[in-house]
Each structure stands twice: as C-alpha cells, then as structure tokens.
C-alpha positions as CSV (number, residue, x, y, z in Angstrom):
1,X,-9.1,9.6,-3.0
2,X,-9.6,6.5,-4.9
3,X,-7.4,4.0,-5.0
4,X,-6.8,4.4,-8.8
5,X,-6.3,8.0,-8.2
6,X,-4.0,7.9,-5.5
7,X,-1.5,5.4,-7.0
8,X,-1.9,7.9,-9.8
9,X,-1.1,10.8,-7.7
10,X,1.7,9.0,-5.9
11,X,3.3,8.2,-9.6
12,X,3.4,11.3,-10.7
13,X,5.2,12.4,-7.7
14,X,7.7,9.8,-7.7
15,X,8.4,10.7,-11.3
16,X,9.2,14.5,-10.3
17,X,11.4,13.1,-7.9
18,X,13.2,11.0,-9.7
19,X,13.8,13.8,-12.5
20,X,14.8,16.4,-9.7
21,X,17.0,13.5,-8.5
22,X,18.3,12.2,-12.0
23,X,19.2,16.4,-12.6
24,X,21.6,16.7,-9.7
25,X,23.1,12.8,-8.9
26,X,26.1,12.3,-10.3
27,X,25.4,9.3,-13.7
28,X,25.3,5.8,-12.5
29,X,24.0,6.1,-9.0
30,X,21.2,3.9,-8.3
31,X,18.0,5.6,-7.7
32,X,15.1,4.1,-5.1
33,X,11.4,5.0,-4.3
34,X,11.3,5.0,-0.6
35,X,7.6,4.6,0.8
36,X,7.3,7.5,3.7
37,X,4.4,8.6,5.9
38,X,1.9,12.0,6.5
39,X,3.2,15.2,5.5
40,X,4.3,16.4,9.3
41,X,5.3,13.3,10.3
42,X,8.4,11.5,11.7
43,X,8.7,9.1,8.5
44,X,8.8,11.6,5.5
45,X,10.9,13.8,7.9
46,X,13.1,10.9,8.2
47,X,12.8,10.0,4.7
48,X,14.0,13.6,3.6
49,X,17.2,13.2,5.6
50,X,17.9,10.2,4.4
51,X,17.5,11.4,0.6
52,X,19.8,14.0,2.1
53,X,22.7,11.9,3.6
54,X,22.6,9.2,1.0
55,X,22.8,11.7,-1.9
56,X,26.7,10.4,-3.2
57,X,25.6,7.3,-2.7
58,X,21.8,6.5,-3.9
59,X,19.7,8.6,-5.3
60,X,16.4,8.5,-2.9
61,X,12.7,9.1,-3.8
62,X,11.6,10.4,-1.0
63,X,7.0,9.8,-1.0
64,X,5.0,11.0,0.9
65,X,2.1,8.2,1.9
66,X,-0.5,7.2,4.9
67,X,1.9,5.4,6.4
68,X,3.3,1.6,7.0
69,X,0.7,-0.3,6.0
70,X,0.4,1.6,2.4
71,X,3.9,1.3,2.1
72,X,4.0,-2.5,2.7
73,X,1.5,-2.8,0.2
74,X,3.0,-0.7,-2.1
75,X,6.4,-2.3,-1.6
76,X,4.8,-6.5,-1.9
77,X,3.3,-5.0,-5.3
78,X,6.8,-3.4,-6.4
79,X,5.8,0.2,-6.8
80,X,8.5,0.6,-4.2
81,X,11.4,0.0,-3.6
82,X,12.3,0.4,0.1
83,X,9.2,1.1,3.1
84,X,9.3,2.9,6.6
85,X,7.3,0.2,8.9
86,X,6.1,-0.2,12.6
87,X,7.7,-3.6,13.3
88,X,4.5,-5.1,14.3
89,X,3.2,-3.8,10.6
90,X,5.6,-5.6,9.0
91,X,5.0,-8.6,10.9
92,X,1.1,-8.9,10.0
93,X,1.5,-7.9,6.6
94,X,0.6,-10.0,3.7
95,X,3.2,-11.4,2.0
96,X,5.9,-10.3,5.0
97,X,7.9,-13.8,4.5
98,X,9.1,-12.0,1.3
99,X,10.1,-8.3,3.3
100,X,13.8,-8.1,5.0
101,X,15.0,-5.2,6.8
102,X,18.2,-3.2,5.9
103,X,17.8,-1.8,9.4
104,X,16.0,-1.0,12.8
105,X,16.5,3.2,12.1
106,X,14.4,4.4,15.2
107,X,11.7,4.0,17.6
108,X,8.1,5.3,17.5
109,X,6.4,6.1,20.6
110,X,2.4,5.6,20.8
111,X,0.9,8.0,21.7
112,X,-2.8,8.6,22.6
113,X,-3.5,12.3,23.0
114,X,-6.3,14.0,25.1
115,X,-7.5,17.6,25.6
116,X,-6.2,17.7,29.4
117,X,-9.4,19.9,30.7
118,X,-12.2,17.6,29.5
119,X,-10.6,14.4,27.5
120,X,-10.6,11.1,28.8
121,X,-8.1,10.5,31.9
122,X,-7.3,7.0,31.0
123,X,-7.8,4.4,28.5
124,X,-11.1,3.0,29.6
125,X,-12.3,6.1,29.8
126,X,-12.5,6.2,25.9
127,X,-15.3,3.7,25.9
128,X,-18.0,5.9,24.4
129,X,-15.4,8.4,23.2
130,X,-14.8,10.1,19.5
131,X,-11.0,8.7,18.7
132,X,-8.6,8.9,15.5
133,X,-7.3,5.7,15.3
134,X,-4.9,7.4,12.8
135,X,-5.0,7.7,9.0
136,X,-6.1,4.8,6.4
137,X,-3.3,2.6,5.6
138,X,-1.6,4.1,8.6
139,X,0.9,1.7,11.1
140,X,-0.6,4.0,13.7
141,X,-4.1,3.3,13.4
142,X,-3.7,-1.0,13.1
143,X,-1.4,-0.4,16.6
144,X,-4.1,1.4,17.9
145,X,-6.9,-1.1,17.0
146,X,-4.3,-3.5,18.8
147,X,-4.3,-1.6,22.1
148,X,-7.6,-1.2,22.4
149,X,-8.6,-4.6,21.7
150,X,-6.1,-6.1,24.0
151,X,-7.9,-3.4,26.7
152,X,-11.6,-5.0,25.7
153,X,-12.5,-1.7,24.0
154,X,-12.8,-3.2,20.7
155,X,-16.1,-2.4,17.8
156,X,-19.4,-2.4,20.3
157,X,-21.3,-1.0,22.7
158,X,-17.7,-1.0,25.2
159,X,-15.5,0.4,23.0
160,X,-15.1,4.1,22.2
161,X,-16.5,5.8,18.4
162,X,-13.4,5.6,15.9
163,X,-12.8,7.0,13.1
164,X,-9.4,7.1,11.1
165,X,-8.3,10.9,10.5
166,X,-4.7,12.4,8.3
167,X,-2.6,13.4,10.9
168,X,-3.1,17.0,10.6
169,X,-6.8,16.8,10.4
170,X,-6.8,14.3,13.8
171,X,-4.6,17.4,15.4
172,X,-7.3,20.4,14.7
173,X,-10.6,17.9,15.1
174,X,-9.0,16.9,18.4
175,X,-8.1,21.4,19.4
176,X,-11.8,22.3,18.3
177,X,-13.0,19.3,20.1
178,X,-14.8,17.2,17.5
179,X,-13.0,13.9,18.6
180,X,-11.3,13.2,22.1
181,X,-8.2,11.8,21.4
182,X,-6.4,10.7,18.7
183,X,-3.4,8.2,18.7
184,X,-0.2,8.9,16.8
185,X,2.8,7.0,16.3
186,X,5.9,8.7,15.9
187,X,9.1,10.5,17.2
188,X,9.2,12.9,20.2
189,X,8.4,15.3,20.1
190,X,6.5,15.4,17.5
191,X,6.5,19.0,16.6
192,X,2.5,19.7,15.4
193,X,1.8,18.2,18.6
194,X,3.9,20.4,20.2
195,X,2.4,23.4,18.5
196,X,-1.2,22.3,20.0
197,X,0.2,21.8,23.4
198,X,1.5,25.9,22.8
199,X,-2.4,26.7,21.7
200,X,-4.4,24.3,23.9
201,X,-3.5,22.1,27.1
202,X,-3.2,18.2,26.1
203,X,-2.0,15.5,28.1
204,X,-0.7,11.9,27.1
205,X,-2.2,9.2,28.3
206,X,-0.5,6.0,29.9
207,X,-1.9,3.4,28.4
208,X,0.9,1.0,29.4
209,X,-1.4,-1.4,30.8
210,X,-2.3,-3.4,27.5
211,X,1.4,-4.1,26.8
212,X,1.5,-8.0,28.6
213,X,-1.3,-8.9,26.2
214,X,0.4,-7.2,23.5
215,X,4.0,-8.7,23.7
216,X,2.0,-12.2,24.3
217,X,0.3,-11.3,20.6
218,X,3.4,-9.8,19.3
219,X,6.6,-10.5,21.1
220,X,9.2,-8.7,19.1
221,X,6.9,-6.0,18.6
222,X,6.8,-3.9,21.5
223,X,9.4,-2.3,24.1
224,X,8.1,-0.3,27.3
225,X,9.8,3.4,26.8
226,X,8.9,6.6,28.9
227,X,8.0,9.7,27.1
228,X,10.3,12.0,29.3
229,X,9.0,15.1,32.2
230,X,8.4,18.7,29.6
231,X,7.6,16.8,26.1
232,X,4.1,18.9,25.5
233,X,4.1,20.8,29.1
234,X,3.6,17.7,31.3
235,X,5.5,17.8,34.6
236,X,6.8,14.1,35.0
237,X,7.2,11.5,32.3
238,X,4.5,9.7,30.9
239,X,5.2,5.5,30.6
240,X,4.3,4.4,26.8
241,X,5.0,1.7,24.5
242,X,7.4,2.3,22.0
243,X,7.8,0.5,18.4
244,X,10.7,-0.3,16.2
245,X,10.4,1.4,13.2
246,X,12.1,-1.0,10.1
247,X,13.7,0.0,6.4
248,X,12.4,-2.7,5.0
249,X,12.9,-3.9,1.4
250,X,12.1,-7.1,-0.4
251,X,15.2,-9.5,-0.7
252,X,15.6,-9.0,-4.3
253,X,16.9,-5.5,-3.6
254,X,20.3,-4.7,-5.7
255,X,23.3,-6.1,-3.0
256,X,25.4,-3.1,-3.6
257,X,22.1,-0.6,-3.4
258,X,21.8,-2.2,0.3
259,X,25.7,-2.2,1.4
260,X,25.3,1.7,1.0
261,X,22.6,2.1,2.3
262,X,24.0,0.5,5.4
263,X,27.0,2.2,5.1
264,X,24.8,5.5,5.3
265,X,23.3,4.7,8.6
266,X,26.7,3.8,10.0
267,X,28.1,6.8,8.8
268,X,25.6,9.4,8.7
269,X,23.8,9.0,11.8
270,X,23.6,11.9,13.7
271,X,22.3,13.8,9.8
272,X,19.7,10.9,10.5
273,X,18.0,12.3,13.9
274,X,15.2,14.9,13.5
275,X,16.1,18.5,15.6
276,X,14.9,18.5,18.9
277,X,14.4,14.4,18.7
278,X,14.3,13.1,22.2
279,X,14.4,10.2,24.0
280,X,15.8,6.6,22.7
281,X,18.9,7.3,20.6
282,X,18.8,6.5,16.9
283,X,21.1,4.5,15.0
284,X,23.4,3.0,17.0
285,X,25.6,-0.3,16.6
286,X,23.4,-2.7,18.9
287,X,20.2,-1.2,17.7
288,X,20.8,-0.8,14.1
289,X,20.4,-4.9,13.4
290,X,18.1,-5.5,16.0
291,X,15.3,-6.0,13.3
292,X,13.1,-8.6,14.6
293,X,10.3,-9.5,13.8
294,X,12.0,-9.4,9.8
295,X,15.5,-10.8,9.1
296,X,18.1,-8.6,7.8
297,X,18.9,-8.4,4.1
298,X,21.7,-11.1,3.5
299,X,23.8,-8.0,1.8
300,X,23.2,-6.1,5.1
301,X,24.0,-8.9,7.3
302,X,27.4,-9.2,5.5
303,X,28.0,-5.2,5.6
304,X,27.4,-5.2,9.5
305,X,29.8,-7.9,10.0
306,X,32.5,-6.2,8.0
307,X,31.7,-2.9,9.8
308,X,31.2,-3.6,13.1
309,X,33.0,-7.2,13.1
C-alpha cells in the first residue's frame, strides 16, 4: 500500500471510530487518535482496552498501524494524537525532542522465533538464514536490525537474508517454512505464537548476548527479562531482552486530556493487562513514570505527584 493510500485508509478508519465513539461518549469528552500496532498484536490489543477503560473519561480512537515507528511518524506530523512506542523507537526518532511520555504502560519481550526441528539453534546461526525482521514501520523490525548488528550479522555476505513481513504473514511463512525465524516484539504470550507452537514445534532463541553492546548504544533502552519455563511448550525459561513500551504524546497535548489519562492507568490497571499476560507486571507505581529515554508530560508529572505523592 502506498503511502498516499495508507494514510488514506488509516483516515477513513479513524473517522468511523471517532463517529462510533462521538455516538456513545457522553457530549464534551475529549476524543484522541491513538496510533496502535498489527492486527494480533500486543499494541492494538492494548489499545482496545484502553479505549475500553478510558471510555467516561476520553473518548479513544483506537488504529490499527505497522507499529512504533509509523506511529511516531504519524504522531511528529499530527495525524495522531497519542503513539504506542518501543522506548528505544522513541529515542531514535526524528523529531523525538518534541515527544513526552504520559507513561511506561508495559514491557515487550523480543523475541526471535525458530522452527525447533530444523531452525537456527542460536543467533549466529542466522547468518545465511531467511528472517522477518518484522513489518515496515514496525518498532520490532528497527530492534531487530539493532541486535543483529551489534552481533556482526548486519547487510553482507555474514549476515542472514531479511526481509520485513505483517506479523501474521511472518507467523505462517515461518510454519510452512519459507523463512527461518522471524522476530517479534510484544507481550507473552503472544497468543498467534502460541497457536503455532499448538500446530508446529518452535523454540525461542536466547539471543541475550548482544545486550552489553546494546545498553552501551542505547542505555535506557534495554532491561534483561526471562521469558518464563511453558510459554510456547519450552521446558525452562528462555533469557531475553525486554523493552519499555511508552504512551507517548507531543507536549502540546490538552493538560486535562493527559491528567485522565493518567488517572486511567492508576485506576484501571488490572482492565489494562491482556488475559493470560505473563511475566513483568504492568502498571504499577514505580514502573508507571519510569519513562526514560522521553520525559514525562509536565501535566503527568504533576498528576503522579498528587497521586502517588
């Protein structure tokens, strides 16, 4: 889809939304376009229960996009008005002096997933390897080009064949075996994953060894996190590198719009987590303004204090 085209597309959605929205908020509640992920993914998931929670309070456009570095785009060129982000996204992306965050809302885990009868059995081996980096405009896919540059498997004879694949397409080239592993970002776990590790054995692979060179890039970026024993059939826990996912705005955003907001992931937290979400809790006091690499928004700064203190 061109880019023309998909702006086009995403418009029309955002205007349905906003009518469906406008039809059942009650008059005078604010109404924001919030800049998702893949159909099937962690961020529109999140996204929906957010819209959910937040209903009485602001009226949210959930849309459905490829992910954090679309919706920074989207968000420095105010077709949005809030974005889901990878911290390290947000970091590198132009224009991110202007982005603040309203809060850290959960943490991704990266994950690079093989066929565990004849995929690769660690990161080297996807030198010469069919990969999905993830899809265009995708957080995912510009962490993965990270890793595997900080592991010498960059563009060239060492470094494996990429290509950049939707999320749903990486999942069924990866069960037929036209690529070898694909790398996805996102909560765990994940339940199309899940589904293919029902249908096909998979393994995750620990590719925990790039994270010094990564935190020397990138040191607010990346945590190490443990994907725990029985996520997708594996029989002890798999080490990983987890990243902070942001709800970022641009500063100008509406002051009472943000206080909310905040008040929303205070209040509504556990509406907040996904079903069957494991592993790092979400939305907690201590990890709610831990936003780094972005600063908070000066009207959430203010609402934690009077909250928490």
């Amino acid at each position: 889809m061109t880019e023309v085209s998909r702006r086009g597309f995403l418009w029309a959605g955002a205007a349905l939304g906003a009518i469906a929205l406008a039809g059942c908020a009650p008059t005078g509640i604010p109404v924001v376009r919030l800049g998702c992920g893949e159909a099937g993914g962690s961020y529109l998931q999140f996204g929906e229960l957010l819209r959910e929670a937040a209903g009485a309070e602001v009226g949210i456009t959930a849309l459905a996009t490829q992910g954090s570095v679309e919706n920074l785009a989207l968000l420095g060129d105010q077709e949005i008005d809030l974005a889901l982000s990878l911290a390290d996204a947000a970091a590198e992306a132009p224009g991110h002096d202007a982005f603040v965050a309203i809060g850290r809302v959960y943490q991704n885990y990266l994950q690079c997933v093989v066929r565990a009868d004849d995929g690769p059995r660690s990161l080297p081996e996807l030198a010469g390897r069919v990969v999905s980096l993830g899809a265009p405009g995708s957080g995912a896919a510009a962490t993965a080009r990270r890793v595997l540059d900080a592991a010498g498997l960059g563009p060239g004879d060492r470094g494996p064949v990429t290509v950049e694949r939707s999320f749903r397409d990486a999942v069924a080239d990866l069960e037929q075996g036209r690529i070898d592993a694909l790398f996805w970002s996102g909560g765990i776990p994940t339940p199309q994953i899940a589904d293919l590790a029902e249908r096909t054995p998979i393994a995750v692979l620990d590719i925990t060894a790039v994270l010094p060179e990564l935190r020397r890039r990138s040191p607010d970026a990346y945590v190490s996190t443990m994907i725990p024993a029985g996520v997708y059939g594996a029989s002890a826990p798999v080490p990983a590198i987890g990243v902070a996912n942001l709800l970022v705005a641009r500063a100008d955003l509406d002051d009472l719009v943000v206080e909310r907001l905040v008040d929303v992931l205070i209040d509504d937290a556990a509406a907040l987590v996904p079903p069957g979400a494991l592993g790092i809790q979400y939305l907690t006091p201590a990890s709610l303004i831990d936003t780094l690499p972005l600063a908070l928004h000066p009207a959430a700064e203010r609402r934690y204090r009077q909250r928490y203190g």
